[in-house]
DOMAR-580141 format. One record per residue (C-alpha): x, y, z; residue number from 1. Coordinates in steps of 0.02 Angstrom, whole numbers. Example, Ala and Ser with C-alpha at 12.3 -4.5 7.8 and 13.67 -1.06 7.14 Angstrom:
BEGIN
+--------+--------+--------+------+
|   east |  north |     up | sese |
+--------+--------+--------+------+
|    615 |   -225 |    390 |    1 |
|    684 |    -53 |    357 |    2 |
+--------+--------+--------+------+
% end
This chain:
BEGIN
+--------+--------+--------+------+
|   east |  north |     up | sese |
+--------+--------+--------+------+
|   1001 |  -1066 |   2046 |    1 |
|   1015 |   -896 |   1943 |    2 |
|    888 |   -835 |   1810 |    3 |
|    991 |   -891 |   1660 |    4 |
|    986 |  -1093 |   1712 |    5 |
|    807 |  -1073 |   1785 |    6 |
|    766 |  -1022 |   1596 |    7 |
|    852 |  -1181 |   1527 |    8 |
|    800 |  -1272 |   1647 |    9 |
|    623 |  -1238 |   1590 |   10 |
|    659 |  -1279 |   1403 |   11 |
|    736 |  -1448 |   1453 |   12 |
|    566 |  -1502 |   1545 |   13 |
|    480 |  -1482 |   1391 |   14 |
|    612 |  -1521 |   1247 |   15 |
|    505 |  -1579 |   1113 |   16 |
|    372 |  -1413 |   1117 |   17 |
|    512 |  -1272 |   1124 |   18 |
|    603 |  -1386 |    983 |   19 |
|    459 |  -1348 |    859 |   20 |
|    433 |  -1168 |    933 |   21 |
|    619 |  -1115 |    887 |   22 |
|    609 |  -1212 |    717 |   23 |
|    477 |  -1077 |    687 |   24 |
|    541 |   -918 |    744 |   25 |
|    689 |   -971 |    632 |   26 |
|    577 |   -988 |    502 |   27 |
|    493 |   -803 |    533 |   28 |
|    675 |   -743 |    543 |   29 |
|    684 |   -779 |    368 |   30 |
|    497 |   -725 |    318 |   31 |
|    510 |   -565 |    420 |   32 |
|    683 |   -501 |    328 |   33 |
|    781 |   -512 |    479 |   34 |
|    952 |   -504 |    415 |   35 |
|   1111 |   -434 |    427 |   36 |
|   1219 |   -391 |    271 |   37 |
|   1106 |   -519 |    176 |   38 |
|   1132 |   -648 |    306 |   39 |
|   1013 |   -702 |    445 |   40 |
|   1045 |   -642 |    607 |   41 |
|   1121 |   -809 |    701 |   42 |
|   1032 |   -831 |    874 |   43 |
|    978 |   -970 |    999 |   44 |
|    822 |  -1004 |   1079 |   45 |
|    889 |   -915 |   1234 |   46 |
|    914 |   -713 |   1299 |   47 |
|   1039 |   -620 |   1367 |   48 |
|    935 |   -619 |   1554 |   49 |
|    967 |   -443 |   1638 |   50 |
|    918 |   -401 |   1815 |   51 |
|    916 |   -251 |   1918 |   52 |
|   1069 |   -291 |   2012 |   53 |
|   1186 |   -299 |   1820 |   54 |
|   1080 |   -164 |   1757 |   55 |
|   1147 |    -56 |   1906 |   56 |
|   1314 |   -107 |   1865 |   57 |
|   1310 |    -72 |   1691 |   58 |
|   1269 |     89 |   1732 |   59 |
|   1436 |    113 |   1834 |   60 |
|   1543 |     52 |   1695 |   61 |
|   1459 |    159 |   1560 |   62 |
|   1486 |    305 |   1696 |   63 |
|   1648 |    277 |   1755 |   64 |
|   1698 |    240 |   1553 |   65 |
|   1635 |    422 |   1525 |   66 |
|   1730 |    504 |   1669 |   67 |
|   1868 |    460 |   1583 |   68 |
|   1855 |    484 |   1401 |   69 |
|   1822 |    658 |   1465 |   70 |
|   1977 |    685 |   1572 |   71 |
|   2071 |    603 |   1415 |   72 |
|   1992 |    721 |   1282 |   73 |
|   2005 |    857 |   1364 |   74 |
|   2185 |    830 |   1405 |   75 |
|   2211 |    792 |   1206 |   76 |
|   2118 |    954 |   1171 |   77 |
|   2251 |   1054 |   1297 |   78 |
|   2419 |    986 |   1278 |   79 |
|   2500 |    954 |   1111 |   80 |
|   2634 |    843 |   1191 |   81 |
|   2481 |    721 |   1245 |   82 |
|   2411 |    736 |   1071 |   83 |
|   2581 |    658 |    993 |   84 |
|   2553 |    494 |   1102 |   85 |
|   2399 |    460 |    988 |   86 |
|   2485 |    485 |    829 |   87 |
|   2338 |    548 |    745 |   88 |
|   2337 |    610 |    558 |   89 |
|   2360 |    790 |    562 |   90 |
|   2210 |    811 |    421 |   91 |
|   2131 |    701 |    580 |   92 |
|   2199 |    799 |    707 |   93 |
|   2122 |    955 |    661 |   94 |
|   1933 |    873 |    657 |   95 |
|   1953 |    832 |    806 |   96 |
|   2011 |    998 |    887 |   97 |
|   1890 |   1085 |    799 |   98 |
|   1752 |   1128 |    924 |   99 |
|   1603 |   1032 |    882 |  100 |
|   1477 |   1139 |    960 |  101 |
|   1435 |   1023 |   1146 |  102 |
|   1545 |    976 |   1267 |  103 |
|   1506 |    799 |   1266 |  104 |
|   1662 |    683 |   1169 |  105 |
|   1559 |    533 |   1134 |  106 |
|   1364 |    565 |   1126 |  107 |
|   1352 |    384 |   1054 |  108 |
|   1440 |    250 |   1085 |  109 |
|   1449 |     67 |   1132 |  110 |
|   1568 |    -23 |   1276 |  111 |
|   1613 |   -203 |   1239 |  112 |
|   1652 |   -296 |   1388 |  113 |
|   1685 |   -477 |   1428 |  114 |
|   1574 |   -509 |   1585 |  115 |
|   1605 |   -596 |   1747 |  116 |
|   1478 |   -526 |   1869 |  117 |
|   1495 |   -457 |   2020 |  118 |
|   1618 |   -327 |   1985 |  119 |
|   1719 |   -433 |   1867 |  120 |
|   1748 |   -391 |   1674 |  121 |
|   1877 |   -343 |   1549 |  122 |
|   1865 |   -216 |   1396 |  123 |
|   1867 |   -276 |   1242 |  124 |
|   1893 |   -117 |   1147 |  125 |
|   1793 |     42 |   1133 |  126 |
|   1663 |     81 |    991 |  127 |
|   1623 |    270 |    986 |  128 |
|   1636 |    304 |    802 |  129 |
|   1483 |    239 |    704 |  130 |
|   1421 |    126 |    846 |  131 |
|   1309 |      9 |    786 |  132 |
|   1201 |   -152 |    801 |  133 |
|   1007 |    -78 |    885 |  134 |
|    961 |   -183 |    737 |  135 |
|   1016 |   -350 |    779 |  136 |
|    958 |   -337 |    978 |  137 |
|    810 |   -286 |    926 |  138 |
|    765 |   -403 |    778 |  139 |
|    819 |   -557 |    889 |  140 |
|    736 |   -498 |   1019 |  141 |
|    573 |   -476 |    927 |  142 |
|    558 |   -631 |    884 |  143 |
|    620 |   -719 |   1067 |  144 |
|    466 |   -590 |   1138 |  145 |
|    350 |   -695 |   1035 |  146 |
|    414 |   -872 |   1097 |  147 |
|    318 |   -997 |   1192 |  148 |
|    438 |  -1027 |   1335 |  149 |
|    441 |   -822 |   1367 |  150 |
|    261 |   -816 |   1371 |  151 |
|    269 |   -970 |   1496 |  152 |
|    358 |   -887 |   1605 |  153 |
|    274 |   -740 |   1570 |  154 |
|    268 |   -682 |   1774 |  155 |
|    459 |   -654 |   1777 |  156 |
|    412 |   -499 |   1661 |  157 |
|    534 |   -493 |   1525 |  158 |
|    581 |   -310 |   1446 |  159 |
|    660 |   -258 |   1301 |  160 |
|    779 |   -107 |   1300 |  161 |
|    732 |     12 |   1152 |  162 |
|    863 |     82 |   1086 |  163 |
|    800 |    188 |    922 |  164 |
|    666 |    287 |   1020 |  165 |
|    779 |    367 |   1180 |  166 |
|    928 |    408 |   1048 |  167 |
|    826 |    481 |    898 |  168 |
|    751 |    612 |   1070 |  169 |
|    906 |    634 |   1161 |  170 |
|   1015 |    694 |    994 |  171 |
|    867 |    811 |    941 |  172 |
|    868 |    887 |   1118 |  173 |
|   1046 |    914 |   1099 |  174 |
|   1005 |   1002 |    933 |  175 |
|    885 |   1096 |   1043 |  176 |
|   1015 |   1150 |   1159 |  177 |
|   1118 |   1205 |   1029 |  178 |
|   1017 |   1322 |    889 |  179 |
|    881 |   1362 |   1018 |  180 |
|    744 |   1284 |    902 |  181 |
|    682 |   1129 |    845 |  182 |
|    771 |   1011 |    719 |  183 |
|    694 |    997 |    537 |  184 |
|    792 |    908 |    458 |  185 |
|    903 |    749 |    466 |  186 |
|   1030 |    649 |    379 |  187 |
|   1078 |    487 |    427 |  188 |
|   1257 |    485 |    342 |  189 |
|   1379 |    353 |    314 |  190 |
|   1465 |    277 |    121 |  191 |
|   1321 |    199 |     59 |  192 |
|   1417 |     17 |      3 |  193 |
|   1457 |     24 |    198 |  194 |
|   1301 |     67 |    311 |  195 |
|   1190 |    -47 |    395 |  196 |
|   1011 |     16 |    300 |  197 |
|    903 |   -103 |    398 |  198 |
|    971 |    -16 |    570 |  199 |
|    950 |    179 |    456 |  200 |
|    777 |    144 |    412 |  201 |
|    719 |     99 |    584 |  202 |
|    818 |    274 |    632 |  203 |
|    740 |    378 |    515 |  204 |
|    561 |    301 |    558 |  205 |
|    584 |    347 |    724 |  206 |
|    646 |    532 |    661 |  207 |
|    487 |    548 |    576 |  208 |
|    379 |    484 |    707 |  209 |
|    450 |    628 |    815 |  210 |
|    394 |    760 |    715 |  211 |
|    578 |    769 |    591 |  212 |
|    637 |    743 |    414 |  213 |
|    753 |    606 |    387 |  214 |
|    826 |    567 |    255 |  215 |
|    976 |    420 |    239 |  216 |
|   1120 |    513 |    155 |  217 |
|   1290 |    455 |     60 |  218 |
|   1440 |    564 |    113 |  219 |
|   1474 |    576 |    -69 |  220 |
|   1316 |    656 |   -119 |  221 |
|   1335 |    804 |     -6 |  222 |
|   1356 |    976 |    -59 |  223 |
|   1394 |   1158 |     36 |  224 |
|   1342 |   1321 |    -34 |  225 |
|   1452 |   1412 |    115 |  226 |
|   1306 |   1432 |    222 |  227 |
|   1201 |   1275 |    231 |  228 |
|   1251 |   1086 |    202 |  229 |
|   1131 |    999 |     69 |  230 |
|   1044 |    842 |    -11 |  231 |
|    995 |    880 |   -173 |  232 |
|    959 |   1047 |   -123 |  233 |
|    888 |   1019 |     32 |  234 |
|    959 |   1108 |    196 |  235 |
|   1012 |    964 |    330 |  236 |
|    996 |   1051 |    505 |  237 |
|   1078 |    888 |    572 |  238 |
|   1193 |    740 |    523 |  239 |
|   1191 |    580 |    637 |  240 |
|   1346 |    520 |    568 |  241 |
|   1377 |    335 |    547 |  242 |
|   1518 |    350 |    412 |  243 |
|   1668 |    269 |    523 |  244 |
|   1847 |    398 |    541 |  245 |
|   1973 |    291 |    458 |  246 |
|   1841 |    250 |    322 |  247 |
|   1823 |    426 |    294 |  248 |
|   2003 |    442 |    301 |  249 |
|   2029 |    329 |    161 |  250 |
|   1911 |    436 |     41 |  251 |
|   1956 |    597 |    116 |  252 |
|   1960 |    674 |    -46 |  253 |
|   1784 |    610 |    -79 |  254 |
|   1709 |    695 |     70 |  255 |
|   1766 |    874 |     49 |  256 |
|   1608 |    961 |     36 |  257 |
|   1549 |    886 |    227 |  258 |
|   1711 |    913 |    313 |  259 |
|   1719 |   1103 |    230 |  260 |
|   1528 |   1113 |    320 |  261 |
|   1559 |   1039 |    471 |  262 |
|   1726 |   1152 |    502 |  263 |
|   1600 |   1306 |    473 |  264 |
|   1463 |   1233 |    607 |  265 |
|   1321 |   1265 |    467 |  266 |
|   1259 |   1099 |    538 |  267 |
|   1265 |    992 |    693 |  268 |
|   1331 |    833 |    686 |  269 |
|   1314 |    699 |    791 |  270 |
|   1448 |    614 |    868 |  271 |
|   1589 |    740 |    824 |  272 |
|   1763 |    678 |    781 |  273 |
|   1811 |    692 |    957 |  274 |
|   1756 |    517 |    969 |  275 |
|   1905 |    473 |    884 |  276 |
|   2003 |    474 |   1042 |  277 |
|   1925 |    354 |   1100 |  278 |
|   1877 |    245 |    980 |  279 |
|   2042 |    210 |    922 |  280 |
|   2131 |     58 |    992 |  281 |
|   2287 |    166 |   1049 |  282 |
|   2182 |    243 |   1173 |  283 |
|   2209 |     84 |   1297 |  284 |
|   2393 |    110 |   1273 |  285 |
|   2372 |    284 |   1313 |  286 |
|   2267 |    254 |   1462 |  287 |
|   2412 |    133 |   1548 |  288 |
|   2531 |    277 |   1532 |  289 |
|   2602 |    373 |   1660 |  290 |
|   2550 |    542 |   1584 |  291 |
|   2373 |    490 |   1602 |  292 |
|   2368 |    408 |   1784 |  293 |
|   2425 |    579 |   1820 |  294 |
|   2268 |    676 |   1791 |  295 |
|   2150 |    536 |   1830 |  296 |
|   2086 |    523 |   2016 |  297 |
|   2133 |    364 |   2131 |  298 |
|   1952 |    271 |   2090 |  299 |
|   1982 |    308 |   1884 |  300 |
|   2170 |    212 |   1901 |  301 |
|   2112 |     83 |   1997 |  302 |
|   1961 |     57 |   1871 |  303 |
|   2070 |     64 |   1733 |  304 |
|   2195 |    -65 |   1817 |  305 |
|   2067 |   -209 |   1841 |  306 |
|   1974 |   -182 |   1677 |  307 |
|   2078 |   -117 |   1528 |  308 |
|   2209 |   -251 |   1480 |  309 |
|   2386 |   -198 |   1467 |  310 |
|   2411 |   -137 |   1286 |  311 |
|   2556 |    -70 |   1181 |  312 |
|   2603 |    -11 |    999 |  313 |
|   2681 |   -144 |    904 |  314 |
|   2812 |    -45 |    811 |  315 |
|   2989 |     26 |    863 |  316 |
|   3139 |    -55 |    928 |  317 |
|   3155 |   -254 |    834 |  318 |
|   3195 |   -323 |   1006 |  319 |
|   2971 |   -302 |   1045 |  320 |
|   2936 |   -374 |    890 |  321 |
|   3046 |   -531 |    964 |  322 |
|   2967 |   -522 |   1140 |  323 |
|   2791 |   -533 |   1067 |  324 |
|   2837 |   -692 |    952 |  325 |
|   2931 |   -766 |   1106 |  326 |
|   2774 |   -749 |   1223 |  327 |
|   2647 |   -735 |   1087 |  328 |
|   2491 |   -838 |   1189 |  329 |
|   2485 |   -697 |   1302 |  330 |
|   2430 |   -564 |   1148 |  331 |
|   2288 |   -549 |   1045 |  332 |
|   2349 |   -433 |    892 |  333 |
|   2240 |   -282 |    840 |  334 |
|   2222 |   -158 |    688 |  335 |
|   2236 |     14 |    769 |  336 |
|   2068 |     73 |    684 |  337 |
|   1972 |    -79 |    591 |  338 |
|   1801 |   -142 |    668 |  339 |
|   1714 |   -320 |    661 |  340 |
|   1867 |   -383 |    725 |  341 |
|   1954 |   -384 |    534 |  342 |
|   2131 |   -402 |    550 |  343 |
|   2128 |   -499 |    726 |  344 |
|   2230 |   -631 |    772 |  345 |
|   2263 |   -724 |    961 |  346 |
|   2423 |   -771 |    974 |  347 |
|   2366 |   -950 |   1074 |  348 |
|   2287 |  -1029 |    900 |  349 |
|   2431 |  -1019 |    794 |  350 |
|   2580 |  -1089 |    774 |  351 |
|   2736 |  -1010 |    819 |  352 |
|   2781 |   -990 |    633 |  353 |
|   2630 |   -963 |    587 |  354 |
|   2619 |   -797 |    729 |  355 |
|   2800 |   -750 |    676 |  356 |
|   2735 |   -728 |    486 |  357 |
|   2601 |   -634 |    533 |  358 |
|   2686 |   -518 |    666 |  359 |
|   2820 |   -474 |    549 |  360 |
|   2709 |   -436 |    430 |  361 |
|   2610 |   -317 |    541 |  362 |
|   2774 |   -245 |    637 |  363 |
|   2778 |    -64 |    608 |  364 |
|   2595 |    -63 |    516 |  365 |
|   2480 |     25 |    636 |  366 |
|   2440 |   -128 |    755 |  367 |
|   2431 |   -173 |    935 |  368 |
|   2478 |   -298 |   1042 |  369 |
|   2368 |   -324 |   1185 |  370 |
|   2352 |   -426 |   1343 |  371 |
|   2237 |   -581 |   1285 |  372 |
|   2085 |   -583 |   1405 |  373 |
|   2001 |   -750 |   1406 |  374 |
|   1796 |   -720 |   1354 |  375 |
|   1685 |   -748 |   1535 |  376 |
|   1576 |   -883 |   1482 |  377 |
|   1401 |   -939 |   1544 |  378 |
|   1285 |  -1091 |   1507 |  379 |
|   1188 |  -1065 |   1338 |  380 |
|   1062 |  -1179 |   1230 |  381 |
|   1118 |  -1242 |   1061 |  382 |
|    996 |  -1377 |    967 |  383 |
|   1109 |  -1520 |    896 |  384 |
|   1054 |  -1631 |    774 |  385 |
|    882 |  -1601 |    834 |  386 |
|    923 |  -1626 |   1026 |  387 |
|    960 |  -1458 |   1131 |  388 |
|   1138 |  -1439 |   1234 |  389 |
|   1215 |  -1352 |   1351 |  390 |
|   1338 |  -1261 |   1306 |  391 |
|   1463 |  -1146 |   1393 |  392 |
|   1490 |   -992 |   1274 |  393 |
|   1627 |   -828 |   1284 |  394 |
|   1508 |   -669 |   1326 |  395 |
|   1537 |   -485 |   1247 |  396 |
|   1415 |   -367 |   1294 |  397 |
|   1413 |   -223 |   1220 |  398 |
|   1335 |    -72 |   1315 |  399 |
|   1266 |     69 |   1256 |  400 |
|   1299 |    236 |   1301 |  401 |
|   1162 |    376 |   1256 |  402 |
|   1246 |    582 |   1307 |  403 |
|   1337 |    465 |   1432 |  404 |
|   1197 |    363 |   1492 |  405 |
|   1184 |    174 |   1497 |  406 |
|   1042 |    129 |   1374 |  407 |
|   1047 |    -48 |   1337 |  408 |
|   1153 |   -208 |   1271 |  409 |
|   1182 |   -283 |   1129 |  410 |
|   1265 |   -447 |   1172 |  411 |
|   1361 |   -598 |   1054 |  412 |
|   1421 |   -778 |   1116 |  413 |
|   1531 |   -854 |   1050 |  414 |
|   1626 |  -1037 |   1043 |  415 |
|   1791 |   -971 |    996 |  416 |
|   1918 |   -851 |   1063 |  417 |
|   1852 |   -701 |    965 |  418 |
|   1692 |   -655 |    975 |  419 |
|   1607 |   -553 |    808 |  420 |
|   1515 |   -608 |    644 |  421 |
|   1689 |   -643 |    559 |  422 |
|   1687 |   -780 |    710 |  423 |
|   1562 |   -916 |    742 |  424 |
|   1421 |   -836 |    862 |  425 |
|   1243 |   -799 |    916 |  426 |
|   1149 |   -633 |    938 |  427 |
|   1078 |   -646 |   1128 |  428 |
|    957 |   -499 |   1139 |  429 |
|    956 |   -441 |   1309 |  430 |
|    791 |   -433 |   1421 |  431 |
|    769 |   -356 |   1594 |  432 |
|    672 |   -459 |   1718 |  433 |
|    622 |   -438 |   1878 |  434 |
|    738 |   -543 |   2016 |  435 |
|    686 |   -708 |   2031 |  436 |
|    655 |   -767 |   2195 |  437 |
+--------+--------+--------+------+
% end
């Protein structure tokens, strides 16, 4: 019997008590604030269970990921005919060439998997621009840490993974690195109407507790004098930007004053646009093709074979558009650059006319089809008309990856096919405990 059913297990001995106990931690969800974009956070009375043995192996997938998003960028930066594969923007294409001032492409990003154990998993796509939700794994997971079942089982030592602290001092030793002194100054940047300010304020708390100015910054308020970049007159040493590309890309001419600064390195910012490459959803296309295996080393195709699902651009010759109809519940249909999975569609829930309509609509629009990857599941607690279930539920873990280190999870299950807060779901915080025996 693993951790995760020795956990429900536990709940189901004593139904009635851990009933009550999770009617009031849903009750201090709403007292405490806990929300996301006005909502409560959705959760169950149950965690995301890590041990050593997954920890270690999320560690080789957010290494292995990295490997290769640095053979791939670095390729891009080289060879022009590689570039054109990604079709990039050439406003876009120019960010990302321009040298950002560190070597690494994606200082922060976050790796969504669907999980199998023991070697097995599937991507789900790539989140390296604006990576978000600390907020939600951490929120849940304050109020799970405060539980009576955890504090029952309070010998199987259950550990959160903090994921404000280790990013707010890796980023400012990167500034380090880079000026050869210490940072002053902050901005937390994204379009105001479009941040997550719960998640910024946590950020800039954590800025300020090491010693930094923070201040939470819209794109649009941003000025450059042509030596320093500004808040209402205040020099900003370093951006952590959270302002997504393509949202930037469809206000470009609202963001002039940043992009003029960061093209004359009067500022640091942090992740660069080379996180573009492989953010966007093209970049599993990419990494199937020929031109890539090339470069990459026997254990990075392999990798790449088992774990990223076959992909392609859904645009050119007529005759793909009628392939994709014809076997339509083996896609799953993606934007190129949208996130929260707007715009997604699985071929297998709709009707054949209904898929047609939508794929001919899409046909030539800057969309993917990609192979459709079933969601692992595993057994999770749902309370039912006051009476808890077992339930299996789809997994997507997300990991986090801090200057290309594995720093945590932040994990959703889900009922349905996709998995994200358009979908039906729960937050499942994840805690690290010790193996149990």
């Amino acid at each position: 019997m693993n951790s995760n059913q020795r956990y429900i297990e536990r709940v189901l001995q004593e139904p009635n008590m851990y009933r009550k106990d999770f009617d009031r931690l849903q009750k201090k969800e709403v007292e405490l604030g806990y929300l996301y974009h006005g909502k409560p956070i959705p959760f169950t009375y149950q965690p995301l269970l890590i041990t050593e043995t997954m920890e270690e192996e999320f560690k080789e997938i957010v290494r292995q990921t990295n490997a290769i998003i640095r053979k791939v960028t670095t390729k891009y930066l080289e060879d022009a005919t590689y570039r054109s594969l990604f079709g990039f923007d050439e406003r876009l294409e120019n960010l990302i060439l321009h040298d950002p001032l560190y070597e690494i492409p994606v200082p922060i990003g976050r790796y969504d998997i669907f999980y199998g154990g023991q070697g097995e998993f599937a991507f789900c796509e790539i989140n390296t621009d604006g990576s978000s939700a600390m907020y939600e794994d951490w929120a849940i997971g304050e109020l799970l840490k405060d539980s009576q079942v955890m504090q029952d089982l309070k010998d199987w030592n259950f550990r959160t993974y903090d994921l404000f602290t280790p990013w707010v001092e890796k980023s400012l030793a990167l500034y380090q690195s880079i000026r050869g002194k210490a940072c002053r100054r902050v901005a937390i940047m994204d379009f105001e109407e479009l941040g997550t300010p719960d998640e910024f304020l946590m950020f800039k708390d954590c800025f300020e507790a090491a010693g930094v100015s923070c201040e939470i910054v819209d794109v649009r308020n941003l000025t450059f004098d042509g030596s320093h970049l500004l808040h209402e007159g205040r020099i900003i040493d370093m951006v952590y930007r959270r302002m997504v590309t393509s949202e930037m890309m469809d206000r470009i001419e609202e963001v002039e004053p940043f992009l003029e600064a960061y093209l004359a390195d009067v500022m640091v910012t942090i992740g660069s646009f080379r996180s573009q490459v492989a953010h966007n959803k093209i970049f599993f296309e990419v990494l199937h093709r020929k031109e890539t295996m090339a470069f990459l080393n026997d254990r990075e195709r392999e990798f790449i074979r088992r774990h990223v699902p076959i992909t392609g651009k859904f645009a050119g010759d007529p005759s793909l558009l009628e392939d994709v109809i014809k076997e339509k519940d083996k896609y799953i249909m993606k934007p190129l650059d949208r996130s929260a999975a707007r715009g997604v569609y699985v071929g297998r829930e709709l009707s054949k006319e209904e898929f047609r309509k939508r794929a001919e609509r899409d046909f030539n629009k800057d969309y993917i089809y990609q192979e459709f990857v079933l969601p692992k599941t595993m057994d999770f607690l749902s309370l039912e008309e006051g009476e808890w279930k077992v339930i299996p539920r789809g997994n997507m873990m997300g990991l986090f990856s801090y200057m290309e280190e594995f720093a945590g999870i932040y994990a959703r299950m889900g009922k349905e096919d996709i998995i994200g807060s358009i979908r039906e779901y729960v937050a499942a915080p994840a805690f690290r405990i010790d193996e149990i025996e």
